[in-house]
KELOTI-390860 format. One line per field, with one value per residue (C-alpha): residue number from 1; chain; y, x negated, z negated. Coordinates in steps of 0.5 Angstrom, whole numbers. Layout:
nr: (NUM; ...)
kette: (A; ...)
yy: (Y; ...)
xx: (X; ...)
zz: (Z; ...)
REM end
This chain:
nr: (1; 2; 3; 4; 5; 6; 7; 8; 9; 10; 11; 12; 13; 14; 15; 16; 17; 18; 19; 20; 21; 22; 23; 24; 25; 26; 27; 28; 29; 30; 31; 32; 33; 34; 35; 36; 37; 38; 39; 40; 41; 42; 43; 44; 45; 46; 47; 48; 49; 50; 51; 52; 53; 54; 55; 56; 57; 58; 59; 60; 61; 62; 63; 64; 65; 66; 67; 68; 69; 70; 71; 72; 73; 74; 75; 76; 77; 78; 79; 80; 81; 82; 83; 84; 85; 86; 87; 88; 89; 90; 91; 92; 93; 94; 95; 96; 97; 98; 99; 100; 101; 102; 103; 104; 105; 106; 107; 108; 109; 110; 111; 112; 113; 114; 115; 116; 117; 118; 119; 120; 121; 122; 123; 124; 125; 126; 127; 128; 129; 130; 131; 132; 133; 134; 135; 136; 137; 138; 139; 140; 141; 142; 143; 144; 145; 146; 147; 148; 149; 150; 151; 152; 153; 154; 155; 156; 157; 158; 159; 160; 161; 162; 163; 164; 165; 166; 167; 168; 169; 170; 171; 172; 173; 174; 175; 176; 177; 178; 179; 180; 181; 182; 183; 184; 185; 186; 187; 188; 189; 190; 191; 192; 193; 194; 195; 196; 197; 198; 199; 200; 201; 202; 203; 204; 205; 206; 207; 208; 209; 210; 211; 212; 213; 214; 215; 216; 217; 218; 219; 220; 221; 222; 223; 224; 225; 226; 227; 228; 229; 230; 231; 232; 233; 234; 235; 236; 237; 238; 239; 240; 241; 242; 243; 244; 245; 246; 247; 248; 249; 250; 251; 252; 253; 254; 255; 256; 257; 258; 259; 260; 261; 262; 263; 264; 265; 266; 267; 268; 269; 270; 271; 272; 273; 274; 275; 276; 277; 278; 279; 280; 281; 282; 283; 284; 285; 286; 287; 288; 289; 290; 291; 292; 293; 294; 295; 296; 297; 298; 299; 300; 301; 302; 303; 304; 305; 306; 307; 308; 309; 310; 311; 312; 313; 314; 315; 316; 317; 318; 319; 320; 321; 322; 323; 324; 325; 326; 327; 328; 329; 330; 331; 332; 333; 334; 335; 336; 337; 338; 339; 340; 341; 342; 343; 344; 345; 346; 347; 348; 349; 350; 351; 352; 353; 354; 355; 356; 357; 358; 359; 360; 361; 362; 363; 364; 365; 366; 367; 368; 369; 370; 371; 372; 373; 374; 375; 376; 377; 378; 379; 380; 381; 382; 383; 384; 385; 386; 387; 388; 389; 390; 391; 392; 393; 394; 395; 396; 397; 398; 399; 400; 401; 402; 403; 404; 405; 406; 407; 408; 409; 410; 411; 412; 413; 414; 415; 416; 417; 418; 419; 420; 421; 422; 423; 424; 425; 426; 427; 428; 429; 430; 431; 432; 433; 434; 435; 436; 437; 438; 439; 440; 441; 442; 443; 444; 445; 446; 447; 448; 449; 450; 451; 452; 453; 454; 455; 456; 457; 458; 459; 460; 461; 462; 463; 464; 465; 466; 467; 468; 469; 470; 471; 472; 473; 474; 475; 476; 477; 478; 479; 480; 481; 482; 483; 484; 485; 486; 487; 488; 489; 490; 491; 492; 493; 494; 495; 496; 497; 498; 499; 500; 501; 502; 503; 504; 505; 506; 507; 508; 509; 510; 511; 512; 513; 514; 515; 516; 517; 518; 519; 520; 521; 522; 523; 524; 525; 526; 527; 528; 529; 530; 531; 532; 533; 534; 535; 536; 537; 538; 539; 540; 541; 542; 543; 544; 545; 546; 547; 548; 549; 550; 551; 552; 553; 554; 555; 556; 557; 558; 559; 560; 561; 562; 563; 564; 565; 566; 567; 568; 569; 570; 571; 572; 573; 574; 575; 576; 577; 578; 579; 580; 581; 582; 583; 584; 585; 586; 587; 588; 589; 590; 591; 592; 593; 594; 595; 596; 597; 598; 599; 600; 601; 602; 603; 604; 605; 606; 607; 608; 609; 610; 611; 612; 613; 614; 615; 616; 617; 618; 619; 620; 621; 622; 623; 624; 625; 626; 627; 628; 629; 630; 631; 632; 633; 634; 635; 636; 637; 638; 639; 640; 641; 642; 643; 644; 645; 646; 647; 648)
kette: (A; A; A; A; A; A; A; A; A; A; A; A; A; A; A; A; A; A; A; A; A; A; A; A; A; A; A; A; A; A; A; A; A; A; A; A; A; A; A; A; A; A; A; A; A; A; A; A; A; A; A; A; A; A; A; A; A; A; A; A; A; A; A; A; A; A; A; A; A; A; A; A; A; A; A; A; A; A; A; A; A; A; A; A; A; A; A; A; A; A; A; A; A; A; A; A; A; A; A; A; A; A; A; A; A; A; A; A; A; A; A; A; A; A; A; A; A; A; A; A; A; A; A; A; A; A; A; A; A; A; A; A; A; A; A; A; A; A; A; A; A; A; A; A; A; A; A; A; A; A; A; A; A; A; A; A; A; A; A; A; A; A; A; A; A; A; A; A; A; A; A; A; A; A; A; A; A; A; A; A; A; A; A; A; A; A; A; A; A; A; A; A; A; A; A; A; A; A; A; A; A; A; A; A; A; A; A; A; A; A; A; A; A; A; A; A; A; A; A; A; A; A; A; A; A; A; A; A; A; A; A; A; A; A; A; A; A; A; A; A; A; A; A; A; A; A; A; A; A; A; A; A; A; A; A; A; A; A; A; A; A; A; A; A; A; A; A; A; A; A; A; A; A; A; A; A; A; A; A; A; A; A; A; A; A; A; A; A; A; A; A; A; A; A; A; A; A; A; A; A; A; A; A; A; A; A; A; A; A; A; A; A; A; A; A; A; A; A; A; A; A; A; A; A; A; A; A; A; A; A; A; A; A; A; A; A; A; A; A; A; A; A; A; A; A; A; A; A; A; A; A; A; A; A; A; A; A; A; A; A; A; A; A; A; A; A; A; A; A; A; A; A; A; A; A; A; A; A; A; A; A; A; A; A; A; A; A; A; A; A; A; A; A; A; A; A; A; A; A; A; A; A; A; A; A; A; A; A; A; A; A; A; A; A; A; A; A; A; A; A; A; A; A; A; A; A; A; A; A; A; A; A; A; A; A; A; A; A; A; A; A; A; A; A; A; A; A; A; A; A; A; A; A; A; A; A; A; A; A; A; A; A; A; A; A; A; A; A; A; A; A; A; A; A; A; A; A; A; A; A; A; A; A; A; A; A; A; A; A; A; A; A; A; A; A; A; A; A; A; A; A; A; A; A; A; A; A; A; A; A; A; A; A; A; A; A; A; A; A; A; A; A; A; A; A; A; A; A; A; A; A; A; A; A; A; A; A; A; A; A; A; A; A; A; A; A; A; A; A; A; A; A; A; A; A; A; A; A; A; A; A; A; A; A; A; A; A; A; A; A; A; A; A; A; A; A; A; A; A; A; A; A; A; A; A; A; A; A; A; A; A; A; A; A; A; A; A; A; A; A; A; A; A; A; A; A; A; A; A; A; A; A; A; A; A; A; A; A; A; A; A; A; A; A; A; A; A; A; A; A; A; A; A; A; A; A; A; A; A; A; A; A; A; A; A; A; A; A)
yy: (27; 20; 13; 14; 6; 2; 1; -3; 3; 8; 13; 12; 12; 18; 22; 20; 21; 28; 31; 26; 31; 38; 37; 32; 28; 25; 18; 15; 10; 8; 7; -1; 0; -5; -3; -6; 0; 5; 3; 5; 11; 13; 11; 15; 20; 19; 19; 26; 30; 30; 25; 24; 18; 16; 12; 5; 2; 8; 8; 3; 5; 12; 19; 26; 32; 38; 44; 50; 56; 58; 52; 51; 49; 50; 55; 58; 64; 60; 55; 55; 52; 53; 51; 55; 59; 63; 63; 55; 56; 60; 66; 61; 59; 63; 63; 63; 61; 55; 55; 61; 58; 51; 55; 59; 53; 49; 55; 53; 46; 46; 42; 43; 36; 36; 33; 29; 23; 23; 19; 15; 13; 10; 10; 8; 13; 7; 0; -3; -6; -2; 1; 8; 7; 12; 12; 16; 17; 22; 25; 28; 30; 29; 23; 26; 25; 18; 15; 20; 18; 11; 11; 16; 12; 5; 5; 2; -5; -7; -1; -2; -8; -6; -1; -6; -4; 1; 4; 11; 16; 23; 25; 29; 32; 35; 40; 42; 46; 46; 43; 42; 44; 38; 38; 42; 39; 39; 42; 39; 42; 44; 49; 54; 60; 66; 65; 67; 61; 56; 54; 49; 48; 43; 42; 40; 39; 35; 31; 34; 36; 40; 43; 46; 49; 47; 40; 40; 37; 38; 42; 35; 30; 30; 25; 29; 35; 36; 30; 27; 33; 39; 35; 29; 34; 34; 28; 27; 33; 30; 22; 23; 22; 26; 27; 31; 33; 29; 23; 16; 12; 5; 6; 0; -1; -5; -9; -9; -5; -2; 5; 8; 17; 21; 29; 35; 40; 47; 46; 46; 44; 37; 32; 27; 27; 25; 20; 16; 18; 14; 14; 15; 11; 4; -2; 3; 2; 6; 4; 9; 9; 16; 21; 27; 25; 20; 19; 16; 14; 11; 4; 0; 1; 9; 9; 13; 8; 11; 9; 13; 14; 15; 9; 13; 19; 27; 29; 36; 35; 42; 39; 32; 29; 23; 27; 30; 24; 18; 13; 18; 18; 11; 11; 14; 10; 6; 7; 15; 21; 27; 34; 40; 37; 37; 32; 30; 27; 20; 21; 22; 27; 31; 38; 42; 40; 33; 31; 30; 33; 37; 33; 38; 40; 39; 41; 45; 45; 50; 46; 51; 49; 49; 47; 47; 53; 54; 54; 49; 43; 43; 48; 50; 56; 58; 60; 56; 59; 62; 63; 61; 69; 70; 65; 66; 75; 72; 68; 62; 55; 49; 44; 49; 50; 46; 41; 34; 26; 21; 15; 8; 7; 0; 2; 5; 2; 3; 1; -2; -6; -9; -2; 2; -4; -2; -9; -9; -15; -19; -15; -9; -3; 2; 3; 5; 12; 12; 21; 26; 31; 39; 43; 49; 52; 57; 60; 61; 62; 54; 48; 42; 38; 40; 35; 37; 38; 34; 33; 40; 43; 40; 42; 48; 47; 45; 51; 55; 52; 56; 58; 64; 66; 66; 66; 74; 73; 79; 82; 86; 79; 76; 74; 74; 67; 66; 61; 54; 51; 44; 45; 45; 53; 51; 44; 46; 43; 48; 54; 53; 55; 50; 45; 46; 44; 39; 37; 38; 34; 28; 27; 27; 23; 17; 11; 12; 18; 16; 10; 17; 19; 23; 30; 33; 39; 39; 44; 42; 49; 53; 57; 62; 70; 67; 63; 56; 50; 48; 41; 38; 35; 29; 21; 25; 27; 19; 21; 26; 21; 15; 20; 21; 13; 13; 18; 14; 8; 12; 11; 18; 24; 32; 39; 40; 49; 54; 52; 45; 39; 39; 34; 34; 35; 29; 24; 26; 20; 22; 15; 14; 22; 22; 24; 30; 33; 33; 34; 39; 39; 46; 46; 41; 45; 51; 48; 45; 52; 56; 63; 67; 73; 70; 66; 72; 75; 69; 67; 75; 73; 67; 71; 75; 69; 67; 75; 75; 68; 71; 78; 75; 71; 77; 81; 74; 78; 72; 73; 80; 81; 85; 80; 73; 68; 62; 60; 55; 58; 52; 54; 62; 59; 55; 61; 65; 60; 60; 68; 68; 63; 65; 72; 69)
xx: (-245; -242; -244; -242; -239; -241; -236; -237; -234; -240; -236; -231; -238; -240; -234; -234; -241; -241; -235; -238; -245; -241; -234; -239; -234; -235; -233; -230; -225; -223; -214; -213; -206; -203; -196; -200; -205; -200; -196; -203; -204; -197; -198; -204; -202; -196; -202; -205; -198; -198; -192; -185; -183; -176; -172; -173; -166; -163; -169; -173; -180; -178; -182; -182; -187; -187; -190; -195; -189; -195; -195; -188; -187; -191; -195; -194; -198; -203; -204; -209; -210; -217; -218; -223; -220; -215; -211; -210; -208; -201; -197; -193; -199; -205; -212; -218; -225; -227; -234; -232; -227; -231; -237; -231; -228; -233; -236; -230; -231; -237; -236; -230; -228; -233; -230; -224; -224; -225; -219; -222; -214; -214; -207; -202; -199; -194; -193; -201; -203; -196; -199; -196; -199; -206; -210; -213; -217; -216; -220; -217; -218; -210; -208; -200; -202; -205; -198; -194; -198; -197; -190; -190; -195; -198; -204; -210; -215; -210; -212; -219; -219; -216; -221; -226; -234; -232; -224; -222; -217; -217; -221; -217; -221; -215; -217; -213; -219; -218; -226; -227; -232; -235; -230; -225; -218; -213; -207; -200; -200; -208; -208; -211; -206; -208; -205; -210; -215; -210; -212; -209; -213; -212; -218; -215; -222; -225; -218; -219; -215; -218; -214; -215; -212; -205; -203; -195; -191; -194; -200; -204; -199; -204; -200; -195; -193; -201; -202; -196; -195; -200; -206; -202; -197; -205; -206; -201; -201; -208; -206; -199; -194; -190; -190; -184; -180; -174; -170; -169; -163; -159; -153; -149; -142; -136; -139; -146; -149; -155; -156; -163; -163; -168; -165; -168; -166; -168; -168; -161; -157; -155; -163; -163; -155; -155; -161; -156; -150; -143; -139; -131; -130; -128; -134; -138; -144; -151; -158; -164; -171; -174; -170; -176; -181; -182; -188; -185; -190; -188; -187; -189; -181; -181; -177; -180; -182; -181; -184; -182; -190; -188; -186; -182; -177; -179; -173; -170; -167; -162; -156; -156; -150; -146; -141; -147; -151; -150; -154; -161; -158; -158; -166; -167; -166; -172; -179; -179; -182; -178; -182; -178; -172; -168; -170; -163; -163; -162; -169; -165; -166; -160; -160; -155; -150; -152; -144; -145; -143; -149; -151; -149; -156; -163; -169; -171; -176; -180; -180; -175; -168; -162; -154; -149; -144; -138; -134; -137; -139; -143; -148; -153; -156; -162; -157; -151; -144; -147; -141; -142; -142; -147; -151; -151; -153; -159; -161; -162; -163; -164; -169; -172; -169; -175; -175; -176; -175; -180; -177; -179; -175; -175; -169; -164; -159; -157; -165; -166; -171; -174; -174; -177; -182; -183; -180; -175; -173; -179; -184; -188; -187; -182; -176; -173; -169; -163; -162; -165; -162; -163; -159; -158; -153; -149; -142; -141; -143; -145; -141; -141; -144; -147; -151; -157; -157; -163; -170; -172; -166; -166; -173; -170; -165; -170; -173; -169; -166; -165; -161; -156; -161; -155; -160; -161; -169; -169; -163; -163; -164; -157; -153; -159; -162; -168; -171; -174; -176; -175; -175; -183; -184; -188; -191; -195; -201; -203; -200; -192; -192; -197; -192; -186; -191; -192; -185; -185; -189; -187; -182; -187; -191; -186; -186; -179; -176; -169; -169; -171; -167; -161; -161; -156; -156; -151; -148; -144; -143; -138; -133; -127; -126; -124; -130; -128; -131; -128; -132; -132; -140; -142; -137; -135; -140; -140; -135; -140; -145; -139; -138; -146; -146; -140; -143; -150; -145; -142; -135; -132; -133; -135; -134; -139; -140; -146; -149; -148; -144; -139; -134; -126; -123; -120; -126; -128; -125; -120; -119; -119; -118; -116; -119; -121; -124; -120; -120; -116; -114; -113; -121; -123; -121; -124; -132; -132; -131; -135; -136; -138; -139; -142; -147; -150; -152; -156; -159; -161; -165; -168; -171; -174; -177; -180; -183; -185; -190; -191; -194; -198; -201; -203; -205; -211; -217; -220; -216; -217; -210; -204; -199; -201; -196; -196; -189; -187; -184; -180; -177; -176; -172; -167; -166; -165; -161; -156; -155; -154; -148; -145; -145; -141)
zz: (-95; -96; -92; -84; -83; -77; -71; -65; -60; -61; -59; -64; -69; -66; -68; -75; -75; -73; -78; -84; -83; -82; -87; -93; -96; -102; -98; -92; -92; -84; -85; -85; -84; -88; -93; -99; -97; -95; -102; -105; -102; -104; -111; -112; -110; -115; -121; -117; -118; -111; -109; -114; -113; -112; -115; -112; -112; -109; -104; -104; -102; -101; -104; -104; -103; -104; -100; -101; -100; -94; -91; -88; -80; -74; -75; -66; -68; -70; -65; -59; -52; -51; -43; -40; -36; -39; -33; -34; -41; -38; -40; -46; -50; -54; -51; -53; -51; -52; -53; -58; -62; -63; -65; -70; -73; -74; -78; -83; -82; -86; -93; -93; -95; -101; -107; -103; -99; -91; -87; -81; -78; -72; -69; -62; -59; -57; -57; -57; -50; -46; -40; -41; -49; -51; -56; -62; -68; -73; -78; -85; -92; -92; -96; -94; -87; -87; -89; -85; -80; -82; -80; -74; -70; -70; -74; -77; -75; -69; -66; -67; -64; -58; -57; -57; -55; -50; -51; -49; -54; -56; -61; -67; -73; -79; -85; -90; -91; -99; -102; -109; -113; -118; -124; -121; -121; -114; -114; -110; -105; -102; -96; -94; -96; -91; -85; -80; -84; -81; -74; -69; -63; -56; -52; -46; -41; -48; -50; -57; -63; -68; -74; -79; -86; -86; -88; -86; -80; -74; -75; -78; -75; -69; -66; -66; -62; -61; -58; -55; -52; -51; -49; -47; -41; -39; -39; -34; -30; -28; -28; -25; -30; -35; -42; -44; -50; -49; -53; -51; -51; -48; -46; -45; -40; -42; -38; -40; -36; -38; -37; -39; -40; -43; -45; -47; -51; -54; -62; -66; -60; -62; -59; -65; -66; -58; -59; -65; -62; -64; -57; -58; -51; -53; -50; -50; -54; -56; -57; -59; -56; -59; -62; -59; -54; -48; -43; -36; -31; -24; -22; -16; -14; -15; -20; -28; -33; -41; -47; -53; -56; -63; -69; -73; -74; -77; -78; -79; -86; -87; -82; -81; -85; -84; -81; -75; -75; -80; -77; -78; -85; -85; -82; -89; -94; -95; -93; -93; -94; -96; -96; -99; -100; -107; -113; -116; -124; -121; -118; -111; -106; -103; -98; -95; -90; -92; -92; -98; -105; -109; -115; -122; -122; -119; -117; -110; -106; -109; -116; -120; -124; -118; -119; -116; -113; -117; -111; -106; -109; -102; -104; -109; -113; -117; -123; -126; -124; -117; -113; -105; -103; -109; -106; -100; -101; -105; -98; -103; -100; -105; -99; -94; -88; -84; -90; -87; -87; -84; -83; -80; -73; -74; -80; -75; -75; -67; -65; -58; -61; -53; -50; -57; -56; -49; -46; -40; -37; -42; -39; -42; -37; -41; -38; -32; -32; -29; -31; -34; -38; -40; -44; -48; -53; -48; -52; -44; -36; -36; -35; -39; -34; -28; -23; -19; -11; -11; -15; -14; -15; -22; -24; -23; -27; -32; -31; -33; -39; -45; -51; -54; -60; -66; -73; -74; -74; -69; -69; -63; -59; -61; -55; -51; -48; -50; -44; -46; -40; -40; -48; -47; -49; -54; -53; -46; -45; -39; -34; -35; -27; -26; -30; -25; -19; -23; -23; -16; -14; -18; -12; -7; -10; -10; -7; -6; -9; -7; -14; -18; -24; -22; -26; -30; -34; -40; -45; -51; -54; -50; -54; -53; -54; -60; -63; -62; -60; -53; -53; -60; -59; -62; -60; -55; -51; -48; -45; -41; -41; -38; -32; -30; -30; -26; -21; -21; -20; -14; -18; -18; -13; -15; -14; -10; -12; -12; -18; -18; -16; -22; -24; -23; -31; -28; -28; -35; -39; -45; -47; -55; -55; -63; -68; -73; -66; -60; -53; -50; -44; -42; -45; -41; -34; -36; -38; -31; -27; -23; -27; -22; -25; -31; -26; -22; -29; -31; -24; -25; -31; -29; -24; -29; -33; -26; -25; -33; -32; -25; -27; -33; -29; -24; -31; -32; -31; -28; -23; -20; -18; -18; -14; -16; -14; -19; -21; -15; -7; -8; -14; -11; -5; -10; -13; -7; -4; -12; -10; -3; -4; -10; -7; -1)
REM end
């Protein structure tokens, strides 16, 4: 067991002390966070075989990882919310018994850090001294993590000096769960490799993380999903503010006003692209906050304030090209981490769908020879002379379809610099939202923009959000919706049901609902009989953005309609409507419709998803009941009255 180092916030020295005695390092090194420090990280593990390191002038600063093949993604099946009652936990989330699954873990903890060296990383979830920001302290065997961490969330002494004698943050311990014995070498990639040694546990009535057994994304990033939004939706529940899973933008007027939107989306439906968007209106301009998470708290003056808590970007590799998303690419080249991605002859990186060709030969994600498709020049195989349909019949990828990017914010090109930092007119308070986006991949039924009646009819909205499943995971669930309220579904710190009261009450908590966001609910994917996209997404979305800030201006009118208010086809601005991807008009009419039919089916399944999380709560054995109520009366008298007008 190695030296505890003195702190002089006694908390934060007891929670070294305590996974120091049961986890046995062979040394402690608390993360300073200085770049001299992360370059010596980076490069040591160069030496150990765990990082290849790109070549510098291509990439400046940049390196590659590869990943164990059991150690790829969130593991959900494996991720617990551990509240007492297993009622609180909710309907969406895996439960067990805290006292039983601390006494389970730390069980494995047990030397489970001997022969490696333990990381003490004191982090910031969001600039440090903003009101909104929370603090952390994660302990790993990880040196991966400690420099992933280093450019997702704020770290090192600054942090420590904040938190000072007394200063409160969520204790977080992570394990790759790999020990060695004395001589024994490491390998690239250490993790337990069964799936059931890997844990990945909330505690929400202690504030602590515990994670054990995988090394990969948000699985050790404590910061990440686990922090900033499982514990943290917590956190606000019971403090009064939100913590959701949305993006932050600045969109600017040609006549400089500032408008400030946060969305969420469901995965796959276009989130970082909107984040980092190119707008095809002429004067109009957009900046990025966040790309995936935001905390909003309220101000004095009723309006939601938001900070985006992390400090770079985990990106999804597969999909992100010039043609999606070139300022992400951009965010990229220099300072980067890249995990299961291809490794090119000149020591660069590449993926599929990257827009850009795939180099003669190469190296995927798994270590193994790779080249180029002998009919694609965008695609790779595992043998030389592969064509496209060969490749695609082997269910071959050369960069794992979850391989990833973690890229430093300050290097997007399109940064709002004062709100990433947390600043709006010169004071630290987060910014203030003007609308609230959900969305989903829908070919059909819902319009492309669709502006809540009131507060509580877009919690509805949120409620219900979701998208088609399209992937053939499970084949016999393609076309169906799979629900994803507020793109939450695996991100709940608590009770879903408990969630959307919580929502709720944010109105009528206020001190002036009228100033808060106006909500909307967004759809980019509606398609023909045929198959064809009717909107074409990306630049062209501004000019749905254009009409929410026209309608918060109160510039144009709407269709007011069952489901929502709805634009006239004639206020979506097609101004500057060239392109590889044009609108058409004839589309356009057709996506600002009413679907009644389409609608009174899916009114009928968001009633399902509302009985499903209410039954499973009345199956709760804490709650001896067969009828209970947890999903809000509110929300029910929404969808009744949505039924009874479409109906009419």
């Amino acid at each position: 067991m190695a030296t505890t180092p003195k702190f002089a916030n006694a908390k934060v020295a007891a929670w070294v002390d305590k996974w120091n005695k049961i986890c046995t390092p062979d040394k402690i090194v608390v993360v300073k966070g200085t770049a001299a420090e992360h370059k010596a990280i980076c490069e040591m593990m160069v030496k150990n075989g765990q990082f290849i390191k790109l070549n510098q002038k291509l990439r400046p600063g940049c390196y590659l990882a590869r990943s164990h093949e059991s150690d790829v993604a969130r593991v959900e099946g494996r991720t617990f919310i551990c509240s007492k009652r297993e009622i609180d936990a909710g309907p969406t989330n895996h439960w067990m018994d805290p006292v039983e699954m601390k006494k389970k873990m730390e069980k494995a903890y047990k030397g489970c850090m001997k022969g490696r060296t333990m990381y003490v990383i004191p982090f910031a979830m969001g600039p440090i001294g903003n009101p909104i920001t929370q603090y952390g302290i994660e302990i790993t065997d990880s040196p991966y993590v400690v420099v992933n961490m280093n450019i997702m969330t704020r770290t090192g002494d600054a942090v420590i000096k904040h938190l000072g004698k007394t200063g409160d943050f969520i204790p977080c311990i992570h394990s790759v769960g790999a020990p060695l014995k004395k001589g024994q070498k490491d390998v690239a990639w250490p993790c337990a490799k069964r799936i059931e040694d890997k844990y990945i546990t909330q505690f929400p009535e202690d504030r602590e993380i515990w994670s054990f057994g995988s090394g990969y994304g948000g699985n050790a990033l404590l910061g990440k999903k686990c922090f900033a939004l499982r514990i943290a939706s917590k956190l606000a529940k019971d403090e009064g503010w939100m913590a959701e899973h949305m993006l932050i933008l600045t969109l600017t007027s040609p006549e400089g006003k500032k408008y400030h939107v946060t969305a969420a989306f469901p995965s796959a439906c276009g989130k970082t692209n909107l984040a980092m968007m190119l707008p095809k209106l002429p004067g109009w301009k957009l900046e990025t906050i966040g790309d995936d998470i935001a905390w909003l708290k309220p101000g004095e003056d009723g309006r939601l304030y938001a900070i985006n808590p992390e400090n770079g970007f985990f990106g999804v590799a597969p999909g992100t090209s010039m043609d999606s998303n070139p300022n992400a690419l951009h965010s990229c080249t220099k300072g980067t981490i890249f995990t299961n991605v291809v490794l090119t002859p000149d020591g660069d990186i590449w993926w599929e769908d990257m827009g850009i060709k795939a180099p003669k030969e190469g190296v995927d994600w798994k270590g193994n020879p790779c080249y180029v498709c002998a009919d694609d020049p965008y695609r790779m195989g595992p043998k030389p002379g592969m064509t496209k349909k060969e490749i695609k019949e082997a269910g071959y990828v050369a960069a794992h379809k979850n391989s990833r990017f973690t890229a430093p914010a300050q290097n997007c090109p399109v940064l709002d610099k004062d709100g990433f930092n947390g600043v709006y007119e010169g004071k630290p308070v987060g910014v203030p939202i003007d609308a609230i986006l959900f969305g989903g991949r829908r070919p059909s039924t819902i319009p492309l923009v669709n502006e809540a009646k009131s507060w509580t009819h877009g919690v509805f909205m949120g409620s219900a959000a979701g998208s088609e499943i399209t992937a053939a995971v499970i084949s016999d669930k393609i076309g169906q919706v799979r629900r994803d309220p507020m793109a939450m579904l695996p991100f709940f710190g608590y009770n879903v049901a408990d969630y959307f009261q919580h929502w709720l009450e944010m109105e009528r908590t206020s001190a002036d609902a009228t100033k808060l966001p106006k909500i909307y609910f967004v759809n980019w994917f509606r398609k023909t009989p045929k198959g064809e996209f009717m909107w074409p997404g990306f630049g062209d979305n501004s000019r749905v953005l254009k009409w929410i800030c026209d309608r918060i201006e109160g510039k144009v009118g709407c269709v007011k309609t069952p489901i929502g208010n709805l634009p006239k086809a004639a206020d979506i601005s097609l101004e500057n409507n060239t392109g590889k991807d044009v609108v058409n008009p004839k589309f356009l009419k057709e996506i600002v419709k009413v679907d009644k039919a389409g609608w009174l089916e899916e009114i009928k399944t968001i009633g399902e998803s509302y009985d499903e999380y209410d039954a499973k709560a009345s199956k709760d054995n804490q709650t001896k009941s067969t009828t209970a109520r947890r999903v809000p009366k509110a929300l029910r008298e929404i969808l009744a009255s949505v039924t009874a007008e479409l109906k009419k």
